[in-house]
C-alpha positions as CSV (number, residue, x, y, z in Angstrom):
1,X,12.0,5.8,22.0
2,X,9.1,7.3,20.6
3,X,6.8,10.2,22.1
4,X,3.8,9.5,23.7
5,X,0.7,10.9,20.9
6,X,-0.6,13.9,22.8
7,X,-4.6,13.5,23.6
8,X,-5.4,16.3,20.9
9,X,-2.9,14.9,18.4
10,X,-4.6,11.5,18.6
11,X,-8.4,13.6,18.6
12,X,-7.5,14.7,15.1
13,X,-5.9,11.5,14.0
14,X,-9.7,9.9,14.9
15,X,-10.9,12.9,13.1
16,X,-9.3,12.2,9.9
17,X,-9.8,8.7,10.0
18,X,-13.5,8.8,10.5
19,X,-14.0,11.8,7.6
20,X,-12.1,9.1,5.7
21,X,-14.4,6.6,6.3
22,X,-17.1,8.9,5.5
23,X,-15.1,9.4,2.4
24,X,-14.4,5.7,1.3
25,X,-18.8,5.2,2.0
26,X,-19.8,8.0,-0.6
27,X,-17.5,6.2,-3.1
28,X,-20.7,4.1,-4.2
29,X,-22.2,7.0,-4.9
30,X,-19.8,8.6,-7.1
31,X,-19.0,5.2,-9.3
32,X,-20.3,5.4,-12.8
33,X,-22.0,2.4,-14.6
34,X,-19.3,2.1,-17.2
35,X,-16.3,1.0,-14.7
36,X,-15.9,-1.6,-11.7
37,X,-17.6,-1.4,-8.9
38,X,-16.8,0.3,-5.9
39,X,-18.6,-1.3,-2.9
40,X,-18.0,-0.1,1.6
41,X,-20.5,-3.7,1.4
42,X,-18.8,-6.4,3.9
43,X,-20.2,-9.2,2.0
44,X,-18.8,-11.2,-0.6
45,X,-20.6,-10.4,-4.3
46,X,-22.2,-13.2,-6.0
47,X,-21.8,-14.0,-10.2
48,X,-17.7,-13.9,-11.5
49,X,-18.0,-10.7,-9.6
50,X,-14.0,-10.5,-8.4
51,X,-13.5,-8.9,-4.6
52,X,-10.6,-6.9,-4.8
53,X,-9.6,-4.9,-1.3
54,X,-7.6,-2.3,-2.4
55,X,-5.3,0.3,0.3
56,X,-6.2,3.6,0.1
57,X,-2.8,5.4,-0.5
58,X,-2.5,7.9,-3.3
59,X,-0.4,4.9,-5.5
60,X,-2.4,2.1,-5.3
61,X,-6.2,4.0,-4.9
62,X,-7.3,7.3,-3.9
63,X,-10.3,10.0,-4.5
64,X,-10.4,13.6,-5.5
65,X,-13.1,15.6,-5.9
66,X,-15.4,13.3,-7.8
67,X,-11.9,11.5,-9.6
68,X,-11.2,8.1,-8.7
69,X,-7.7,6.8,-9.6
70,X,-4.0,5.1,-8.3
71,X,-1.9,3.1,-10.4
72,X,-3.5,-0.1,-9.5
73,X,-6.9,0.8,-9.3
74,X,-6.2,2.4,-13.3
75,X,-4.7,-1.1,-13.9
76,X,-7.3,-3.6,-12.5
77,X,-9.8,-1.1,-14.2
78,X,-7.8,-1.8,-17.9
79,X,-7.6,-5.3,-16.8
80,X,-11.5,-5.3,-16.4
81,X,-12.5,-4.3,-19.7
82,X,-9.9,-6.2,-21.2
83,X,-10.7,-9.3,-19.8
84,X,-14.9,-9.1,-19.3
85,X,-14.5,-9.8,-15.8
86,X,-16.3,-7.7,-13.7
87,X,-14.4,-6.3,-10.8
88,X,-15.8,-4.9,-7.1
89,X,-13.5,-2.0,-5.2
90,X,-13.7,-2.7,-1.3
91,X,-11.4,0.2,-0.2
92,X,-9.4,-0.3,3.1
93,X,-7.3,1.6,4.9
94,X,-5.8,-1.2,7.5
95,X,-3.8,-3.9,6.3
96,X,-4.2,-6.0,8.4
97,X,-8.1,-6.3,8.0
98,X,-7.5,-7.1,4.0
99,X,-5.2,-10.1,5.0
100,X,-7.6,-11.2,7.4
101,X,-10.9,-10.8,4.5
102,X,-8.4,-12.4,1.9
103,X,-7.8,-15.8,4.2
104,X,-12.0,-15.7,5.5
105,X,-13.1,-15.5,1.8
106,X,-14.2,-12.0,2.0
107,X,-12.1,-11.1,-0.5
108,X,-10.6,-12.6,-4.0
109,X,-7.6,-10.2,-4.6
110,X,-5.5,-8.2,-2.0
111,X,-4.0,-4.9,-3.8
112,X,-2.1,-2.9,-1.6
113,X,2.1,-1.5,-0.3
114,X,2.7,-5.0,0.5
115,X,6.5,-6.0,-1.0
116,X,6.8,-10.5,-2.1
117,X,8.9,-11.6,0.1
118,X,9.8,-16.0,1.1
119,X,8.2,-15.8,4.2
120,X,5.0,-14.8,2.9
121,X,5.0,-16.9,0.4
122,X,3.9,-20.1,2.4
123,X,1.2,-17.8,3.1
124,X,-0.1,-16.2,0.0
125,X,-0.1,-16.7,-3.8
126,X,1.7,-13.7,-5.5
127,X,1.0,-12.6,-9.0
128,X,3.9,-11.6,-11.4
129,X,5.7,-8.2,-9.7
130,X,3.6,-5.4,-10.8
131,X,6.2,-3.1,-10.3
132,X,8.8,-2.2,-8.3
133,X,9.6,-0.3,-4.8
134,X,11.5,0.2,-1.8
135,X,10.9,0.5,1.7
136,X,12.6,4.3,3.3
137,X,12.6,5.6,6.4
138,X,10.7,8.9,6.9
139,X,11.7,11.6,9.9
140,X,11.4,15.2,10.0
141,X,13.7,17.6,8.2
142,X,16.2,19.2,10.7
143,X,19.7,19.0,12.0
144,X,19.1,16.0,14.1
145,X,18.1,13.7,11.1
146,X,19.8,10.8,10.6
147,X,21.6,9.9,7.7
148,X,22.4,5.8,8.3
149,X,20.3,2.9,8.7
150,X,23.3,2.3,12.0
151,X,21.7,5.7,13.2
152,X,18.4,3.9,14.4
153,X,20.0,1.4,16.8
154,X,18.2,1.9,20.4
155,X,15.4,3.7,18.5
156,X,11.4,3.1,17.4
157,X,10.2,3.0,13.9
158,X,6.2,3.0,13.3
159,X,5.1,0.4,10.7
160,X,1.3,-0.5,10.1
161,X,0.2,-4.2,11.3
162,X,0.4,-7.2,9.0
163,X,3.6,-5.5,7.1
164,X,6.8,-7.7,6.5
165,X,8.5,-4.2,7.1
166,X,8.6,-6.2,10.8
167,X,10.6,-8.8,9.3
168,X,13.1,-6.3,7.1
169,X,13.6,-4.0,10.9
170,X,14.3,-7.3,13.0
171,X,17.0,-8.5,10.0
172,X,18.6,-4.7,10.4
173,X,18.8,-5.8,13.9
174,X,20.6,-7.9,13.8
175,X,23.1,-6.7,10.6
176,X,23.9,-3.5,12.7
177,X,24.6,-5.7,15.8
178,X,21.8,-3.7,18.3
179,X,18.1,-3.8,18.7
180,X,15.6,-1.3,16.7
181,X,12.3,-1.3,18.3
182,X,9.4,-1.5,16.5
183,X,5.6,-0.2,17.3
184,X,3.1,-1.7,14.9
185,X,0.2,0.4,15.0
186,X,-3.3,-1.7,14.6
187,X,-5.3,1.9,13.1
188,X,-3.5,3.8,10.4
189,X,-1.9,3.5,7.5
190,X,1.4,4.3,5.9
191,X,-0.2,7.7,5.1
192,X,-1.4,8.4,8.6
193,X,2.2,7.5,9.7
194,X,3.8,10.1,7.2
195,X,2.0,12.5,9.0
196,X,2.4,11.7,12.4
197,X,6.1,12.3,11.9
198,X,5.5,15.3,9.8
199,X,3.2,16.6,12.9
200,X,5.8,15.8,15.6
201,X,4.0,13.1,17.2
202,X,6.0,10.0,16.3
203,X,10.0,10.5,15.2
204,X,10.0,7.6,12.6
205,X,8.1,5.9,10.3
206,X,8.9,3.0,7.6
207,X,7.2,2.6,4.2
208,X,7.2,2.2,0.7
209,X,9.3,5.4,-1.2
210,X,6.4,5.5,-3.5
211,X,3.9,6.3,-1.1
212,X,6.7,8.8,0.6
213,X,7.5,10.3,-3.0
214,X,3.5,10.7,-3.5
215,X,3.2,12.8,-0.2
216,X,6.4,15.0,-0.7
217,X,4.3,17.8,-1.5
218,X,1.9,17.6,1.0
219,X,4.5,17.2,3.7
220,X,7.2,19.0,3.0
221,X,9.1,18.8,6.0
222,X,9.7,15.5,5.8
223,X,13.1,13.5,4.7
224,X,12.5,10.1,2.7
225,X,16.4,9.5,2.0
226,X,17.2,7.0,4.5
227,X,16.8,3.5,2.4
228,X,15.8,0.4,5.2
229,X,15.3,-2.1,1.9
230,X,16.7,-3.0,-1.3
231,X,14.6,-2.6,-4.4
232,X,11.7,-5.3,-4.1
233,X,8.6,-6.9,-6.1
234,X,5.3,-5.1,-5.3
235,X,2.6,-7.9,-6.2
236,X,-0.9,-8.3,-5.4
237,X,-2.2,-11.5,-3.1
238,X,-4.7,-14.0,-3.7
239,X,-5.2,-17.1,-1.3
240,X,-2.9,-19.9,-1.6
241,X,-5.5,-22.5,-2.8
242,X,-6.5,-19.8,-6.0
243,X,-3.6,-20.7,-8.0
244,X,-6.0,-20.2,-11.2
245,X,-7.2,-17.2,-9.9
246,X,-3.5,-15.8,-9.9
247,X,-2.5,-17.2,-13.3
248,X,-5.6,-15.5,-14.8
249,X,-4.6,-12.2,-13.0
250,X,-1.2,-12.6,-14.6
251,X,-2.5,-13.6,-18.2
252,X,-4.4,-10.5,-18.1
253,X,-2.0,-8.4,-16.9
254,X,0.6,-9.6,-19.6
255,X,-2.1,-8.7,-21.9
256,X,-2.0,-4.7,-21.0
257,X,1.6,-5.1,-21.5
258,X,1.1,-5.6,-24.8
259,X,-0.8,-2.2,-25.7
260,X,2.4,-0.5,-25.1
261,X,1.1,3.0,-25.6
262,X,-1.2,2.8,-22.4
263,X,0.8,1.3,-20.0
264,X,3.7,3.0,-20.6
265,X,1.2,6.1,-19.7
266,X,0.2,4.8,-16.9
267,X,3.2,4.0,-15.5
268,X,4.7,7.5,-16.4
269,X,0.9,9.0,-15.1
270,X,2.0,7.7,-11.5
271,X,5.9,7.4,-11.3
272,X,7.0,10.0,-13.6
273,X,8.6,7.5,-16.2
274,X,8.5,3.6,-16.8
275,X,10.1,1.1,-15.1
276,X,12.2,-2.1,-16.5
277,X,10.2,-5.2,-18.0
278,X,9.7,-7.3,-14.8
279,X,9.7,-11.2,-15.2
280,X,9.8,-13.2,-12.5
């Protein structure tokens, strides 16, 4: 089972989160009149203004310095200028409360480590795969690592609320024949996760390789070589009765395509190479 977070362990876990926060509300700030909007506002905008709630992971949307990027947040940004749609950044670090804005009307477009799966479908709209990724296990480097999915049976695994991880764990379940326990954590995100394994705090942690490759550097004492998922669809979410909104989204995307040159550099930019045409 997993370790209980020590008081100190979970003080500078609050730490982190709230100089993120402070981060995520100086982003107005630092946005320049020539590109969308980045907005901490919990209000919808008004116009063709489009919402877009965006996860704060260094793939989809991060900040350095004065520097704002991620591979979707560079994409929705081509996708702007292409179109003439104006677009407003709400970043978020929780899951969770993007889902919940996306269904209240708070926000037109959900970007974020979320893999298209059936289940969700009744739920969501999903625009075309915008590329694709895998969910891994992530555990400290050491000679107790585990090497096999069949290794985690009577164990925990950390996932962040709202993620159909929960759904992938409980089908492993039941393929290995023995129960995997799973703690979904209502604060953090897959980030935070990483490094509560890599400080000692949790043992496991499920998420997207992408995010795990992203972080390798920064926590190198992790292992990311366990695979819980096949290869899946990463796809961004608008609310099931926006089926125009989604086939716009996909028109323009499909557009970008077409100026090889600059998506191909994204791509290579943010995964180190290109990835195969996806069609749905």
């Amino acid at each position: 089972m997993a370790r209980r977070q020590q008081p100190a362990r979970r003080g500078q876990m609050i730490l982190y989160l709230a100089l993120l926060a402070m981060v995520v509300a100086c982003m107005v700030a630092l946005s320049l009149c020539d590109r969308p909007k980045v907005s901490s506002e919990d209000r919808p905008s008004s116009g063709d203004t489009l919402d877009i709630a965006i996860e704060y992971s260094p793939v989809t949307y991060y900040t350095y310095d004065d520097t704002l990027g991620g591979y979707n947040y560079d994409l929705l940004r081509m996708m702007s200028v292409k179109a003439g749609c104006p677009m407003k950044f709400h970043p978020v670090v929780t899951l969770e409360k993007a889902l919940g804005g996306l269904e209240n009307g708070r926000y037109d477009v959900v970007v974020a480590q979320f893999p298209m799966t059936a289940g969700d479908t009744s739920r969501f709209a999903f625009t075309e795969p915008i590329y694709i990724d895998q969910q891994v296990l992530v555990q400290r480097r050491s000679s107790h690592a585990i090497h096999s999915q069949l290794d985690l049976a009577g164990d925990t695994v950390w996932v962040v609320k709202g993620s159909p991880m929960v759904q992938r764990i409980a089908s492993l379940s039941r393929e290995i024949g023995d129960t995997i326990y799973v703690h979904v954590d209502e604060l953090y995100g897959p980030e935070q996760l990483m490094m509560m394994v890599a400080d000692g705090e949790i043992r496991y942690a499920v998420v997207n390789r992408s995010i795990a490759r992203a972080m390798a550097s920064r926590l190198p004492n992790l292992d990311r070589s366990v695979a819980i998922s096949l290869s899946q669809f990463q796809s961004w979410m608008v609310a099931k009765e926006r089926p125009g909104l989604c086939d716009s989204l996909n028109k323009w995307h499909q557009q970008i395509k077409l100026d090889t040159t600059a998506y191909l550099d994204l791509q290579r930019r943010y995964f180190g190479g290109t990835f195969p045409t996806l069609a749905r």
